[in-house]
N, C-alpha and C positions, 0 to 999 in steps of 0.2 A: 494628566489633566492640565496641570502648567503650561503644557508647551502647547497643544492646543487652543487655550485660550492666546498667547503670545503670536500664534501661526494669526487667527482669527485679527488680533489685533494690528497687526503689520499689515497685514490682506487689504484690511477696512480703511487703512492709513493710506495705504498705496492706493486704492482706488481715490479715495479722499484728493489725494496731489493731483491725481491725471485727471481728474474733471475739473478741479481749480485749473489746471494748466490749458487745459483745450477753452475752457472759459475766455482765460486770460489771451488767447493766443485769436480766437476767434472776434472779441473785443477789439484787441492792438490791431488786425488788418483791417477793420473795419471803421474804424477811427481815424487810418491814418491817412485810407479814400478818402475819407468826409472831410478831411482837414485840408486836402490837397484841392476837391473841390470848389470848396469852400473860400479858398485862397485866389482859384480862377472867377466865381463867383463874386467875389469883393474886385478884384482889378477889371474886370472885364462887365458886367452887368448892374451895376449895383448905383450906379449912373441913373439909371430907368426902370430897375427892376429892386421890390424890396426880398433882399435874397433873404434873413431869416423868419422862423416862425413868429419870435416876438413881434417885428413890424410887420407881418400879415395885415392886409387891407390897410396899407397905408396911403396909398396913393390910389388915386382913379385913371392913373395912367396905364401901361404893360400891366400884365396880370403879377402879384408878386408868385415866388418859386414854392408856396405853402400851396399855392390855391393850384396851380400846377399840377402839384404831387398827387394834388387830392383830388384830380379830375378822374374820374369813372375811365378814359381812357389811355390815361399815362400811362405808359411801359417804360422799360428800359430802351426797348426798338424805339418807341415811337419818340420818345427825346433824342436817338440819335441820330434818327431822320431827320428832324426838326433843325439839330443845327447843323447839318450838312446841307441845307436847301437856304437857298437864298430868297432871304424876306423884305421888301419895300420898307417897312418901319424900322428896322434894325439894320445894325451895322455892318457888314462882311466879314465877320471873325473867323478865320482860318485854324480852327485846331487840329492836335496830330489825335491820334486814336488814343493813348494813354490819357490827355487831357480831356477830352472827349469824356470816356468813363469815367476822369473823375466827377466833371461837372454832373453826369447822370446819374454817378451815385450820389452825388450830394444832395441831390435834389430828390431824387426818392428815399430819403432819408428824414425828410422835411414831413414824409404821410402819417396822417393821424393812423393808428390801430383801429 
């Protein structure tokens, strides 16, 4: 009956770590998008655009990156198209494709639940 319970115990324990682990591990790559976004976001946009949620509707100028996110037809596609087309209001920014999806994730990152 000891060992039993001990098996049960270690079993519950080991599931216990691998779901904290996939947790933690799921979290860390997806933080570290947003950060890397986030980073092209402040050097490259943030001039004209209010890139976080807290300054949401700060300006009457470009849309900020909240209100973006939270359009009905934001996608991932549809932001990559977006800045690979050249716009009259905005600048000519040349990103490589890794840059690219960071700014994309960051910014759907930004969407209310």
């Amino acid at each position: 009956m000891t060992r039993t319970i001990w098996i049960r115990i270690v079993l519950a324990a080991a599931i216990a770590l691998a779901a904290l682990l996939l947790i933690r591990l799921h979290n860390a790559s997806g933080a570290s998008t947003d950060s890397a976004g986030y980073r092209l976001a402040a050097a490259w946009c943030r001039d004209c655009h209010s890139i976080e949620a807290a300054t949401a509707g700060a300006s009457r100028g470009p849309p900020d990156f909240t209100a973006v996110a939270n359009r009905h037809a934001t996608t991932a596609l549809s932001l990559r198209v977006f800045l690979q087309t050249s716009h009259p209001s905005m600048p000519n920014i040349i990103l490589r494709p890794d840059e690219s999806d960071s700014l994309v994730n960051y910014i759907l990152s930004l969407k209310r639940d």
